[in-house]
Each structure stands twice: as C-alpha cells, then as structure tokens.
N, CA, C and O atoms as CSV, one atom per row, in Angstrom:
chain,resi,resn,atom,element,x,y,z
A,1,UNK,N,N,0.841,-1.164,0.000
A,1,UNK,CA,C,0.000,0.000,0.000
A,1,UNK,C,C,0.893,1.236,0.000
A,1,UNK,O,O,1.939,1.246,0.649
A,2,UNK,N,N,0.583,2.027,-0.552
A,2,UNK,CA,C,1.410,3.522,-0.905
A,2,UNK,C,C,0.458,4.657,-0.284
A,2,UNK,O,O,-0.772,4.635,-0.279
A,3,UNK,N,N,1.243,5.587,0.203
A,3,UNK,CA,C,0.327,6.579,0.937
A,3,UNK,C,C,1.235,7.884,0.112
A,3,UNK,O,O,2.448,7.976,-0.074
A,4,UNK,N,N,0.102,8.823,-0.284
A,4,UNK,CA,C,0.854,10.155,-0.842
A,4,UNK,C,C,1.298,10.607,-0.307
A,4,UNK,O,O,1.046,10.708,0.894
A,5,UNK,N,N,2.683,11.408,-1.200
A,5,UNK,CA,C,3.519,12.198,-0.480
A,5,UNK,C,C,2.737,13.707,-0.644
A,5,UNK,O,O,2.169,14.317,-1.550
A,6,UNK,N,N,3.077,13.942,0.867
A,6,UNK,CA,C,2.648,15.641,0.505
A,6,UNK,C,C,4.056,16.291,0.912
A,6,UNK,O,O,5.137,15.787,1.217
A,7,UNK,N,N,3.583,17.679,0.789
A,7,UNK,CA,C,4.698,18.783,0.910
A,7,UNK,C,C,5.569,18.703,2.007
A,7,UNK,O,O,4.952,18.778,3.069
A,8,UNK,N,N,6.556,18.600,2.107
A,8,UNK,CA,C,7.331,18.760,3.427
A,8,UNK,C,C,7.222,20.090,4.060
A,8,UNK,O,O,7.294,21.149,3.436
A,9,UNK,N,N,7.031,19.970,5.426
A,9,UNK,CA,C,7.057,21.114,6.183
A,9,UNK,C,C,7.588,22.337,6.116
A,9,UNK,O,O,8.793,22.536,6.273
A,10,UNK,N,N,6.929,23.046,5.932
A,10,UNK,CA,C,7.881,24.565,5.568
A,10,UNK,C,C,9.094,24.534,6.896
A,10,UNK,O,O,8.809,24.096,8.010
A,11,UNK,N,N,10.287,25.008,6.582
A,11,UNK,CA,C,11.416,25.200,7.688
A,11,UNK,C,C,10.847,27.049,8.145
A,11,UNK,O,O,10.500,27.964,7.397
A,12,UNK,N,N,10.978,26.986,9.804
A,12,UNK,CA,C,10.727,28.012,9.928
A,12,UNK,C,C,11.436,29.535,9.341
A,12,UNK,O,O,12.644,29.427,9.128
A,13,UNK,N,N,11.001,30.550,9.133
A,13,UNK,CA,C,11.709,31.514,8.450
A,13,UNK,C,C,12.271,31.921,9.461
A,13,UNK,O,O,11.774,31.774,10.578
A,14,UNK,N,N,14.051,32.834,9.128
A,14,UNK,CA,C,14.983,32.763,10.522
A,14,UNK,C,C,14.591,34.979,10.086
A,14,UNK,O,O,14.156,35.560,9.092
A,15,UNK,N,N,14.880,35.268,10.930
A,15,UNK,CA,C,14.460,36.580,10.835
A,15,UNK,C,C,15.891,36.844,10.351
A,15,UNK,O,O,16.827,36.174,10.787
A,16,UNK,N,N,16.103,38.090,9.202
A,16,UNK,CA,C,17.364,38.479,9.290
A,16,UNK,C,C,17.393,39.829,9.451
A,16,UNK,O,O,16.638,40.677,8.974
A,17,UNK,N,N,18.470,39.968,10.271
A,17,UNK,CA,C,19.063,40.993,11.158
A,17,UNK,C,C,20.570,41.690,10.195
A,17,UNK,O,O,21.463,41.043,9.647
A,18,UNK,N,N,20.365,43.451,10.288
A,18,UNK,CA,C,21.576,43.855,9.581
A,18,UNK,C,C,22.005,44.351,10.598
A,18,UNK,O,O,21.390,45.325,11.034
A,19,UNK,N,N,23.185,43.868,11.321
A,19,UNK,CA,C,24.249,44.895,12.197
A,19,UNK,C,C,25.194,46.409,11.658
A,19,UNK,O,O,25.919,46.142,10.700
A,20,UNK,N,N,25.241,47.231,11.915
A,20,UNK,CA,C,25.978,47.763,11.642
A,20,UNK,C,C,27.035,48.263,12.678
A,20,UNK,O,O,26.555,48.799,13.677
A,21,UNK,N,N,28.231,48.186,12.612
A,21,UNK,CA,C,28.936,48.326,13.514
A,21,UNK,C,C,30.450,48.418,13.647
A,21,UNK,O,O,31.010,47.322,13.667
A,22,UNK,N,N,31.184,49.424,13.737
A,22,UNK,CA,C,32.878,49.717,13.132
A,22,UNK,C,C,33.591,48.958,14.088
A,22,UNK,O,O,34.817,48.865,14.017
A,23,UNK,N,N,32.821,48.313,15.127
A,23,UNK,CA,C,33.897,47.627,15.723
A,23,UNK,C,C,33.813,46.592,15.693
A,23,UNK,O,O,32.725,46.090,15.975
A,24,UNK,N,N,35.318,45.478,15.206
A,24,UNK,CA,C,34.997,44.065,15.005
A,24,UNK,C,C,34.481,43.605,15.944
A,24,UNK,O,O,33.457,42.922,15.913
A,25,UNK,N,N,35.332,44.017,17.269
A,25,UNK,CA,C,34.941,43.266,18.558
A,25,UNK,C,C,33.508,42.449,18.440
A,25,UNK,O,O,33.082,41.307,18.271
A,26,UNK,N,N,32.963,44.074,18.681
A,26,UNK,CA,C,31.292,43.633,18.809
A,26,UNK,C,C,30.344,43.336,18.069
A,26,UNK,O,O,29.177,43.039,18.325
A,27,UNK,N,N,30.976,43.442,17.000
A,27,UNK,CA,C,30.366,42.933,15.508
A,27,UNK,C,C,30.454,41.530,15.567
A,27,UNK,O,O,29.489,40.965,15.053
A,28,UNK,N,N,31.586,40.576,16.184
A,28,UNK,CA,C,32.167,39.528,16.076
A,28,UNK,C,C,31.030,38.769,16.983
A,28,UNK,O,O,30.564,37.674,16.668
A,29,UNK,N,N,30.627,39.544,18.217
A,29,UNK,CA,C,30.334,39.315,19.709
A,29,UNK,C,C,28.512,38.758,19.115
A,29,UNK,O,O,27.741,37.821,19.317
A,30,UNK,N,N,28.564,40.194,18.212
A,30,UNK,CA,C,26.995,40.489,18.383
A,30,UNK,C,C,26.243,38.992,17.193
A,30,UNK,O,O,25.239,38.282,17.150
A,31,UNK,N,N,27.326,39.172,16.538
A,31,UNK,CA,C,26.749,38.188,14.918
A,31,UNK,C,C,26.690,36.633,15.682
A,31,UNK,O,O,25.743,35.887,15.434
A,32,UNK,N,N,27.929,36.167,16.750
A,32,UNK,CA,C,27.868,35.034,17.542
A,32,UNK,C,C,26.501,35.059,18.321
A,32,UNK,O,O,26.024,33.933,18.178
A,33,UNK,N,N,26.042,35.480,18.733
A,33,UNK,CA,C,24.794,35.740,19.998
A,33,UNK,C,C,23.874,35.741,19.393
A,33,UNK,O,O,22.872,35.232,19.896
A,34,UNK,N,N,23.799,36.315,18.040
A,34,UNK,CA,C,22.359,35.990,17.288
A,34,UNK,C,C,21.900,35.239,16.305
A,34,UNK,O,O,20.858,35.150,15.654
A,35,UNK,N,N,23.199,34.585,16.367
A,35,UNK,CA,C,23.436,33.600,15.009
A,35,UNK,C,C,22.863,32.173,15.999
A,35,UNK,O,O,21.943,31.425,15.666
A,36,UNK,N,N,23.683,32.069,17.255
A,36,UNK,CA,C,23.198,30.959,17.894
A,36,UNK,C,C,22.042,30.982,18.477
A,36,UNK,O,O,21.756,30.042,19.219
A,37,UNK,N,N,21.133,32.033,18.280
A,37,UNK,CA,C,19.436,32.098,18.686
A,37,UNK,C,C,18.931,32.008,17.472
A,37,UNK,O,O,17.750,31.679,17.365
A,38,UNK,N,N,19.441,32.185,16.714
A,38,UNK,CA,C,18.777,31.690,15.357
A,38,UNK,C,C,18.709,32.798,14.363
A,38,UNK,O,O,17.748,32.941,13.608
A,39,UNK,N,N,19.365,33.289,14.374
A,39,UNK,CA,C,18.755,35.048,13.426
A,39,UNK,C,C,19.754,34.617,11.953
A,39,UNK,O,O,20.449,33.604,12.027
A,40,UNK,N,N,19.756,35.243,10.981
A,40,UNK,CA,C,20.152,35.491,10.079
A,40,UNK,C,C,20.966,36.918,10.423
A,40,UNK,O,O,20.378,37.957,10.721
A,41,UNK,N,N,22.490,36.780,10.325
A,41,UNK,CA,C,23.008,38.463,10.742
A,41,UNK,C,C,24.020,38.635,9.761
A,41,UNK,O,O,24.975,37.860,9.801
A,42,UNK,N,N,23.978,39.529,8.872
A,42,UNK,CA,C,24.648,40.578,8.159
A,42,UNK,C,C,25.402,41.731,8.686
A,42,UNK,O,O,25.006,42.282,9.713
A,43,UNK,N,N,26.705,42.238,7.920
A,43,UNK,CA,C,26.692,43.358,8.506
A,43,UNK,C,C,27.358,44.487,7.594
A,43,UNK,O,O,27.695,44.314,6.423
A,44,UNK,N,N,27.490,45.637,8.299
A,44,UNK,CA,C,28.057,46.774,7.805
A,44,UNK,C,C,28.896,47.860,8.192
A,44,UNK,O,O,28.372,48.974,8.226
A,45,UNK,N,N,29.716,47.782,8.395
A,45,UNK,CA,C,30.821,48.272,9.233
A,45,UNK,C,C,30.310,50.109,9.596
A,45,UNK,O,O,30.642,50.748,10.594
A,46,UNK,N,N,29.368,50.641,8.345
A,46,UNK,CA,C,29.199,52.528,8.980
A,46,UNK,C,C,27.796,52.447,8.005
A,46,UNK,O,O,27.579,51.585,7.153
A,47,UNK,N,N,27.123,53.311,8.282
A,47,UNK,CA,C,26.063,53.631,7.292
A,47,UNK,C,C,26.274,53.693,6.032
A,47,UNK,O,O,26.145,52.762,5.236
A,48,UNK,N,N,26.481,54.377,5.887
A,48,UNK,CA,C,26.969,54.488,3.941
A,48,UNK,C,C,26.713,52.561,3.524
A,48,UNK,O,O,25.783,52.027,2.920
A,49,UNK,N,N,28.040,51.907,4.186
A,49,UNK,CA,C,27.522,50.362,3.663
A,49,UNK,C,C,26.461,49.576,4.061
A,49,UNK,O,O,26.278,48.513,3.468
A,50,UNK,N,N,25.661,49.941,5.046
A,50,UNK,CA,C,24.576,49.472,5.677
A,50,UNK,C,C,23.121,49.659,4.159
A,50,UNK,O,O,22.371,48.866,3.590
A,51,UNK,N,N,23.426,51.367,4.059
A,51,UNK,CA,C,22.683,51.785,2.998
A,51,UNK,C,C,22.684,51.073,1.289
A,51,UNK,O,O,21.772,51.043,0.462
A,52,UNK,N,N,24.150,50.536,1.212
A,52,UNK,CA,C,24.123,50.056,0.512
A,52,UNK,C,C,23.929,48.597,0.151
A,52,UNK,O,O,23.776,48.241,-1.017
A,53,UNK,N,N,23.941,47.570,1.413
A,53,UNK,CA,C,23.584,46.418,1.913
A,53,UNK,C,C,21.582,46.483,1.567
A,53,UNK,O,O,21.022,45.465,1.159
A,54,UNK,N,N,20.835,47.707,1.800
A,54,UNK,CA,C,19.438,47.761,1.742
A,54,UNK,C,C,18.975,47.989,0.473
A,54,UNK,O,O,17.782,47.911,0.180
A,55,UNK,N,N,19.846,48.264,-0.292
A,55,UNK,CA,C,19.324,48.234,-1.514
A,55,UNK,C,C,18.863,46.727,-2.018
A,55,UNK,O,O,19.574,45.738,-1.841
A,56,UNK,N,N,17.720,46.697,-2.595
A,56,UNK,CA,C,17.328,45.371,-2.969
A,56,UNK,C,C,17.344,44.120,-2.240
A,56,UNK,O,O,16.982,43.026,-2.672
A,57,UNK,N,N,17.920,44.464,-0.792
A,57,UNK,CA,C,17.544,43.522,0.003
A,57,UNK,C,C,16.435,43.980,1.267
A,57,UNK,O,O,16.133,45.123,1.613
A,58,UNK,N,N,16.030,42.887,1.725
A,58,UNK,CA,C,14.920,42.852,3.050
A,58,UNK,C,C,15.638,42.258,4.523
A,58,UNK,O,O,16.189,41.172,4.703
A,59,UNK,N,N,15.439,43.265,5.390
A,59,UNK,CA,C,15.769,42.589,6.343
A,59,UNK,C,C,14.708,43.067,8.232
A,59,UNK,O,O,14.162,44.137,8.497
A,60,UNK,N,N,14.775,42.113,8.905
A,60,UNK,CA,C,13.102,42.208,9.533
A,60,UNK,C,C,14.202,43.283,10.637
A,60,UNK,O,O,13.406,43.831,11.399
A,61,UNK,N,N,15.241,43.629,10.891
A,61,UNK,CA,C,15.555,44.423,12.375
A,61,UNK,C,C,16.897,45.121,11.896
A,61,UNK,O,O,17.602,44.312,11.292
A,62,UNK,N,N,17.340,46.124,11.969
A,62,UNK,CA,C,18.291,47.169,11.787
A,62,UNK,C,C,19.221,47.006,13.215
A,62,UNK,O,O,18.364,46.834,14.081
A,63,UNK,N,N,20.234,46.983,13.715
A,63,UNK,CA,C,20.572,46.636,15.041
A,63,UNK,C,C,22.265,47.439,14.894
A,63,UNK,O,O,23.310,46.830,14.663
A,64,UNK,N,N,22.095,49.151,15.138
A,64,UNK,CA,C,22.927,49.679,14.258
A,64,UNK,C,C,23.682,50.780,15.494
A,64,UNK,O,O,22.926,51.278,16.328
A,65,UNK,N,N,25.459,51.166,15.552
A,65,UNK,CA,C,26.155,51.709,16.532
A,65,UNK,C,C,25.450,53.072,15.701
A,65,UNK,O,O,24.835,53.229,14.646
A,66,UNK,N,N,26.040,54.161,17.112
A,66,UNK,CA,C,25.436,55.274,16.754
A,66,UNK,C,C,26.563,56.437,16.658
A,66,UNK,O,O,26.281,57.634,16.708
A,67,UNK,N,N,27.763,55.972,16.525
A,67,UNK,CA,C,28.978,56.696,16.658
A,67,UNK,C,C,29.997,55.864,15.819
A,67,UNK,O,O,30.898,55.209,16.343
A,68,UNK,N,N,29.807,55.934,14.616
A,68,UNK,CA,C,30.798,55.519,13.002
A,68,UNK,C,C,31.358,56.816,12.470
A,68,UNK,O,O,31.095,58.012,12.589
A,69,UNK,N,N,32.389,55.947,11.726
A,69,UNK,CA,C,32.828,56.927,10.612
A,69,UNK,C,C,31.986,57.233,9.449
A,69,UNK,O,O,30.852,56.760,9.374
A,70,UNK,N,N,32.386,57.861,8.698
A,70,UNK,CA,C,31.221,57.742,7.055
A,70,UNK,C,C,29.727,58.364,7.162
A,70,UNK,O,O,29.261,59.320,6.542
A,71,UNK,N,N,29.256,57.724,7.910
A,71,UNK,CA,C,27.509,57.922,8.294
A,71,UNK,C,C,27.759,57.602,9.655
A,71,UNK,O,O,28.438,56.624,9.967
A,72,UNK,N,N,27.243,58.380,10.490
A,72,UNK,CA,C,26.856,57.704,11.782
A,72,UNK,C,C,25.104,57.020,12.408
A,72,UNK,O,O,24.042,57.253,11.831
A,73,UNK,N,N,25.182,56.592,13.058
A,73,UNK,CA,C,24.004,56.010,13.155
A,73,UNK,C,C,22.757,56.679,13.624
A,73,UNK,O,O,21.776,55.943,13.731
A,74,UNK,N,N,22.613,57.947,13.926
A,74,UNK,CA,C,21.452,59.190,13.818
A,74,UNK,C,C,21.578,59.794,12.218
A,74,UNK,O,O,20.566,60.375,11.827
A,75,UNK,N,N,22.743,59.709,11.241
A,75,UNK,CA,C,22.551,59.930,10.223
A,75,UNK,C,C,21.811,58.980,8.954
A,75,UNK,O,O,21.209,59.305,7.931
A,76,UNK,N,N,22.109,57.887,9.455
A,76,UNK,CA,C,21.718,57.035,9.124
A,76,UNK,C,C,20.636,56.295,8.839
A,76,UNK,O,O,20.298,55.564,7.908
A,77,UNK,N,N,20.000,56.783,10.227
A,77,UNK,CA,C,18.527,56.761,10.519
A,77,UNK,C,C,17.236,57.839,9.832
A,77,UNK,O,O,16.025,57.728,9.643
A,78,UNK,N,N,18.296,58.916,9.599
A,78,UNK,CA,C,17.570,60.091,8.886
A,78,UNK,C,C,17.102,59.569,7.515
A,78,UNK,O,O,15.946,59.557,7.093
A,79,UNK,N,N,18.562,59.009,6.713
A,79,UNK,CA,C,18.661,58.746,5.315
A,79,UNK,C,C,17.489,57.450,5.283
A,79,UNK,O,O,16.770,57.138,4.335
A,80,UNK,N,N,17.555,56.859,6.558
A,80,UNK,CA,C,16.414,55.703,5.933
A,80,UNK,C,C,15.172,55.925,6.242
A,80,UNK,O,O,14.369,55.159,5.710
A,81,UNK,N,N,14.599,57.019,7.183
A,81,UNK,CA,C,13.286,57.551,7.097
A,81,UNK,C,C,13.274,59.026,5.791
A,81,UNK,O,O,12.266,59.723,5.672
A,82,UNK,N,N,14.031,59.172,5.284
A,82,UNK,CA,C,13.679,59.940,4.284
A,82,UNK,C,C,13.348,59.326,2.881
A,82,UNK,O,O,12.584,59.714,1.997
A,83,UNK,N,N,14.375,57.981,2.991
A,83,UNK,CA,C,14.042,57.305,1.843
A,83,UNK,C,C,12.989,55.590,2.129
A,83,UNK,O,O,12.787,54.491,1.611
A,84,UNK,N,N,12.652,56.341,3.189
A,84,UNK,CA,C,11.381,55.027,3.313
A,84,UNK,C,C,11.918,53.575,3.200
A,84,UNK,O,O,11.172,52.673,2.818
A,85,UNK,N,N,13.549,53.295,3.618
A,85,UNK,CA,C,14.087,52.242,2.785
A,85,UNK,C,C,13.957,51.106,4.243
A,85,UNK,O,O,14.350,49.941,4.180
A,86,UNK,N,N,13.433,51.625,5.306
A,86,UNK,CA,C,13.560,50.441,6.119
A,86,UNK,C,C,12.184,50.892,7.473
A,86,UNK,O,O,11.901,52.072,7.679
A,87,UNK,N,N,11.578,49.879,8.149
A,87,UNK,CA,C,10.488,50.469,8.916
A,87,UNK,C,C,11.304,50.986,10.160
A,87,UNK,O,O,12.169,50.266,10.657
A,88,UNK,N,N,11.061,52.068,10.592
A,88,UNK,CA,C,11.494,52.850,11.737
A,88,UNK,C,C,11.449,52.088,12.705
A,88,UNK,O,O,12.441,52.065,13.434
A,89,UNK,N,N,10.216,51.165,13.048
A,89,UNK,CA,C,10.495,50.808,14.504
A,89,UNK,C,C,10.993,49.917,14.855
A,89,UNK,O,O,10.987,49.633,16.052
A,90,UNK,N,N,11.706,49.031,13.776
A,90,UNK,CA,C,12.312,48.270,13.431
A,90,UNK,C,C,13.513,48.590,13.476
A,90,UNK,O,O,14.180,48.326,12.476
A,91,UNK,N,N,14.350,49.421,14.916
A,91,UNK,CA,C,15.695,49.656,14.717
A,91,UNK,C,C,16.019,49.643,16.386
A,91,UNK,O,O,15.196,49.832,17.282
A,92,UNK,N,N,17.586,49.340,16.540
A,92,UNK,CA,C,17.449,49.698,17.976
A,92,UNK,C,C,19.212,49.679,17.943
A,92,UNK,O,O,19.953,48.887,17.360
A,93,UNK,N,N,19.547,50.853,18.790
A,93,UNK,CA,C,20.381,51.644,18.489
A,93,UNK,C,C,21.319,51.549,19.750
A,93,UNK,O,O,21.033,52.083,20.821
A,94,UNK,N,N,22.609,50.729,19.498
A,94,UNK,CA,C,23.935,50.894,20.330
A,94,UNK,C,C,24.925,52.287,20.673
A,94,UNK,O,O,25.261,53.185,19.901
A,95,UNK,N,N,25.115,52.178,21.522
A,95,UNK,CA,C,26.102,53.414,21.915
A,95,UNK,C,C,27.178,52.911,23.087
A,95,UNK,O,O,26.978,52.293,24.132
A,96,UNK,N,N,28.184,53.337,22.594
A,96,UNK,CA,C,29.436,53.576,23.973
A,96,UNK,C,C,29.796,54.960,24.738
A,96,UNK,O,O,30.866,55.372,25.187
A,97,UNK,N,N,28.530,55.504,24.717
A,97,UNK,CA,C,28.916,56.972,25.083
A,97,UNK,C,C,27.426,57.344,25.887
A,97,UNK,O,O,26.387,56.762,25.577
A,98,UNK,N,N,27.475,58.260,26.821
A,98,UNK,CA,C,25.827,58.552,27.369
A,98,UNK,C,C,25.964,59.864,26.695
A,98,UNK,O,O,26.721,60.104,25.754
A,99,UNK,N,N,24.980,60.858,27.399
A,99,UNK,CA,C,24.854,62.543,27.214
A,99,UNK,C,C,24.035,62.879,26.312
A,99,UNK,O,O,23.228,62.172,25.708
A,100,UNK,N,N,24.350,64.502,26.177
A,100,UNK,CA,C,23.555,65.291,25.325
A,100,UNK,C,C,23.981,65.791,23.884
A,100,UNK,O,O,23.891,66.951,23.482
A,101,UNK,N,N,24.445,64.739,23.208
A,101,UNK,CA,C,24.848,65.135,22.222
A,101,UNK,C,C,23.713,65.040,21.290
A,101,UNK,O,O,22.685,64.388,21.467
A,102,UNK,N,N,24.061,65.866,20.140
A,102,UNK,CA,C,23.343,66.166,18.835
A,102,UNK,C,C,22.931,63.889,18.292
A,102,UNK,O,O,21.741,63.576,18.287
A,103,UNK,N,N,23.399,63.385,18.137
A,103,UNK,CA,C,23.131,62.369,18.028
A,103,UNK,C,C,22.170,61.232,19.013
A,103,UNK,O,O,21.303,60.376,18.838
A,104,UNK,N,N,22.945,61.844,20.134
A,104,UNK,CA,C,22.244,60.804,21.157
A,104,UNK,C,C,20.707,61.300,21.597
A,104,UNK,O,O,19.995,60.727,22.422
A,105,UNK,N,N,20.314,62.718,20.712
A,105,UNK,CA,C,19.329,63.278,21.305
A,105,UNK,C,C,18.093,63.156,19.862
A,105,UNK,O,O,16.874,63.309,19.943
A,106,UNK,N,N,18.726,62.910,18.903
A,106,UNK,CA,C,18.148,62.273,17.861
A,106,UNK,C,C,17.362,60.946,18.092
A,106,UNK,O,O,16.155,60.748,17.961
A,107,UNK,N,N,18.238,60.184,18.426
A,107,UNK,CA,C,17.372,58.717,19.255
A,107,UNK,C,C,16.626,58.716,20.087
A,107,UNK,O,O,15.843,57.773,19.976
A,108,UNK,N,N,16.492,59.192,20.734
A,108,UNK,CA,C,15.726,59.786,22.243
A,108,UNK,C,C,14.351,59.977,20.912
A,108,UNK,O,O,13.328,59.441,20.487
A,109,UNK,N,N,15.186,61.051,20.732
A,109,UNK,CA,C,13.199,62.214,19.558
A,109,UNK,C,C,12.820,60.797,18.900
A,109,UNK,O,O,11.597,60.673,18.971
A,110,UNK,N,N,13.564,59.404,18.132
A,110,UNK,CA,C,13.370,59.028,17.145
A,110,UNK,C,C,11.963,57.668,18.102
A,110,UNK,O,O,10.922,57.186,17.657
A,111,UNK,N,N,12.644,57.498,19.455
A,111,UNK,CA,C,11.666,56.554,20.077
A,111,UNK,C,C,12.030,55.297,19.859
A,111,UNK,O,O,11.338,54.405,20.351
A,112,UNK,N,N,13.318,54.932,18.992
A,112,UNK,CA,C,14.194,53.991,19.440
A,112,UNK,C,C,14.570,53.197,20.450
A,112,UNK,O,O,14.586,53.779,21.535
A,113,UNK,N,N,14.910,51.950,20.470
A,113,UNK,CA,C,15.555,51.442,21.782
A,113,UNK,C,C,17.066,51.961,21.574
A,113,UNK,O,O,17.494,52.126,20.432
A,114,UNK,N,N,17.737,52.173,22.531
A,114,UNK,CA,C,19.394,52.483,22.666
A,114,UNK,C,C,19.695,51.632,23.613
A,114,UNK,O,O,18.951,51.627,24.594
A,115,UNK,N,N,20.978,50.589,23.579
A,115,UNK,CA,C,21.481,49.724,24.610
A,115,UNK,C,C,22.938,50.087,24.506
A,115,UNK,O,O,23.560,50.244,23.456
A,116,UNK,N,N,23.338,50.185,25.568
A,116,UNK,CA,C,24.697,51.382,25.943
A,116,UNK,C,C,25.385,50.116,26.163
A,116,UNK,O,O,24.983,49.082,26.696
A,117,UNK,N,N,26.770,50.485,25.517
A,117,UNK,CA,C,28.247,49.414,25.420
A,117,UNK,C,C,28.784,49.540,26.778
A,117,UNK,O,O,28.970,50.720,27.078
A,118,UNK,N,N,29.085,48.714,27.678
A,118,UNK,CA,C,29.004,47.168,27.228
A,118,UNK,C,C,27.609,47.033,27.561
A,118,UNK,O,O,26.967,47.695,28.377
A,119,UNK,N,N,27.232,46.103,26.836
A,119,UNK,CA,C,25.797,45.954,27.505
A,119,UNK,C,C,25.757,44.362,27.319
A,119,UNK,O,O,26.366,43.707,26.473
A,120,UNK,N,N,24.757,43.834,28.468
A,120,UNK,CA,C,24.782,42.176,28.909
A,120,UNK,C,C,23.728,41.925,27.533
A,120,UNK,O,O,22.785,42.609,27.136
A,121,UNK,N,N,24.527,40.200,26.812
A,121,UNK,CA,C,24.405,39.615,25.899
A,121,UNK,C,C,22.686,39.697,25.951
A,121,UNK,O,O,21.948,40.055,25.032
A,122,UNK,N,N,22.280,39.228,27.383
A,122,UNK,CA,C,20.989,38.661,27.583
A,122,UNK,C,C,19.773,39.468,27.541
A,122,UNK,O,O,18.611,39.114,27.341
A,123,UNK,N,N,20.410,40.950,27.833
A,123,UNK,CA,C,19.561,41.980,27.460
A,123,UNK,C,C,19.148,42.182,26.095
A,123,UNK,O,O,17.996,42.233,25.665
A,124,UNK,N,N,20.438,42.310,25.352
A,124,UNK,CA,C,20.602,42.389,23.531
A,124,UNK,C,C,19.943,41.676,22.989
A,124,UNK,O,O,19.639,41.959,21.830
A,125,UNK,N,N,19.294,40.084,23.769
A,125,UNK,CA,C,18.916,39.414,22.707
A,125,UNK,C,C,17.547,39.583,23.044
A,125,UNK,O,O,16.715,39.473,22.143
A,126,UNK,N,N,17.170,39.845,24.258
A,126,UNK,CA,C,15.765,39.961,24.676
A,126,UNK,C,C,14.783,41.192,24.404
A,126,UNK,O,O,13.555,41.268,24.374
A,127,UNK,N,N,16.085,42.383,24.165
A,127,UNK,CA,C,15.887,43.501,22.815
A,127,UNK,C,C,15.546,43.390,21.791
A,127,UNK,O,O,14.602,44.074,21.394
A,128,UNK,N,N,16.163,42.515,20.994
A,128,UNK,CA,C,15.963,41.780,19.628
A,128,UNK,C,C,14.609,41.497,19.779
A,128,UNK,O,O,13.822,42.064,19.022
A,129,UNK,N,N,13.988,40.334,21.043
A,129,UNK,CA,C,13.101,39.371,20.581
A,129,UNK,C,C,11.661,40.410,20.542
A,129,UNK,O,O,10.637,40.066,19.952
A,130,UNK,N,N,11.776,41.490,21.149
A,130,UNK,CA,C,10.792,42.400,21.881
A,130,UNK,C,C,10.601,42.957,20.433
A,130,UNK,O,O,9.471,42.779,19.977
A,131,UNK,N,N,11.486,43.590,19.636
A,131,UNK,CA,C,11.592,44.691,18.627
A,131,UNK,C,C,11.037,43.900,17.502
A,131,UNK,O,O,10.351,44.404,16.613
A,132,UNK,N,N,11.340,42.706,17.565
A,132,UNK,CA,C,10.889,41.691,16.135
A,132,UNK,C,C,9.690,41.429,16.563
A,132,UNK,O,O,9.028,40.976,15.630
A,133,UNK,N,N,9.147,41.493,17.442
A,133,UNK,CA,C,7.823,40.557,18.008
A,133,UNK,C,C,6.666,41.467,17.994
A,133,UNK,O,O,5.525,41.031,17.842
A,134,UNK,N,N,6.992,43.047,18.191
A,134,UNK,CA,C,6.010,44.197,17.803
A,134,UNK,C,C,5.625,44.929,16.646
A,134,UNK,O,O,6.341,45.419,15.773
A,135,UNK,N,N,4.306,44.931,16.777
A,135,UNK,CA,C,3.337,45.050,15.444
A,135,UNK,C,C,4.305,46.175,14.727
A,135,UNK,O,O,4.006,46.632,13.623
C-alpha cells in the first residue's frame, strides 16, 4: 500500500538581522549571539555600507552603533526615514557613550531602543526578541 507524499514542512523563516557596527569586537560578539538564537546576521561596518547592503535587500531588524565613521548612526537613521528604505520601529540603536549630544538626542526624539556598550548579551537578545515581536 502507498500513501501520498505531501509537501514537506515549511522550515521556519529565521528573521534576518543587519548589524551595523565599526567595531569588530562587537560585531564579532553580536553576529555570535544571534546567530546561535537563530537570526540570520549581516553586517556593515558605517552607514553608507549598511545603505548600501538595503538596496534590494529585506531585512526584519536594523541593530545599528550610533557613533561611526562615514555615516553615523542618527545619520543614518535620517537617510532611511527619508528614503522610506527600512520600517522605523524596526531599529534599535547601540552606543558607547551617554549625554547630550546632537546624536544621542536624535534617538531619544526618534523613540528607538538604545542599549549602551558594554551591555549584557541577555539583554541584547531579549531587545531583539521584543523589537521583532512588535506590530
């Protein structure tokens, strides 16, 4: 007796995540931590290549430093709500620095998450799961 084959199970879709970030360290740190929860992680060392990484591609979470060379990551954020190229709330924004700077006060206005360097792995990923998981 033969029983039909049907479709094999769709494999779940892995969310992919673009880092951007000039430092290997934590680029190295961050792509390990979300790679082994399951994410799909890309990256881009300053805006400018981040921007150019979004062209023609999709990706579900932006996870981007806010103090680069080239573009920094309040500039960055501008260029992609001006060009509609990625959903806003869909970003959440690293820093190694606190205060009142012209940048750090951009994020604040933008309603962003910001998670300040060093910051615990377990927070970062539970950041992630929060930011991907809202409408």
């Amino acid at each position: 007796m033969s029983t039909p084959e049907g479709p094999s199970p769709a494999a779940p879709v892995r969310a992919r995540i673009l880092l951007v970030d000039d430092d290997p360290l934590i680029t190295d740190l961050v792509v390990d931590m979300l790679a082994m929860e399951g994410y799909d992680v890309e990256t881009a060392s300053d805006g400018l290549e981040a921007l150019e990484r979004l062209q023609g591609q999709r990706f579900d979470l932006i996870v981007t430093d806010l103090h680069m060379p080239k573009l920094d990551g309040a500039a960055f954020y501008r260029e992609l709500r001006e060009r509609q190229a990625h959903p806003l709330k869909k970003i959440i924004f690293l820093s190694g620095t606190t205060g009142g700077s012209p940048e750090h006060k951009a994020v604040m206005e933008s309603g962003a998450p910001m998670l300040l360097k060093p910051f615990n792995v377990n927070d970062l990923i539970e950041l992630v799961r929060s930011v991907l998981q809202a409408a």
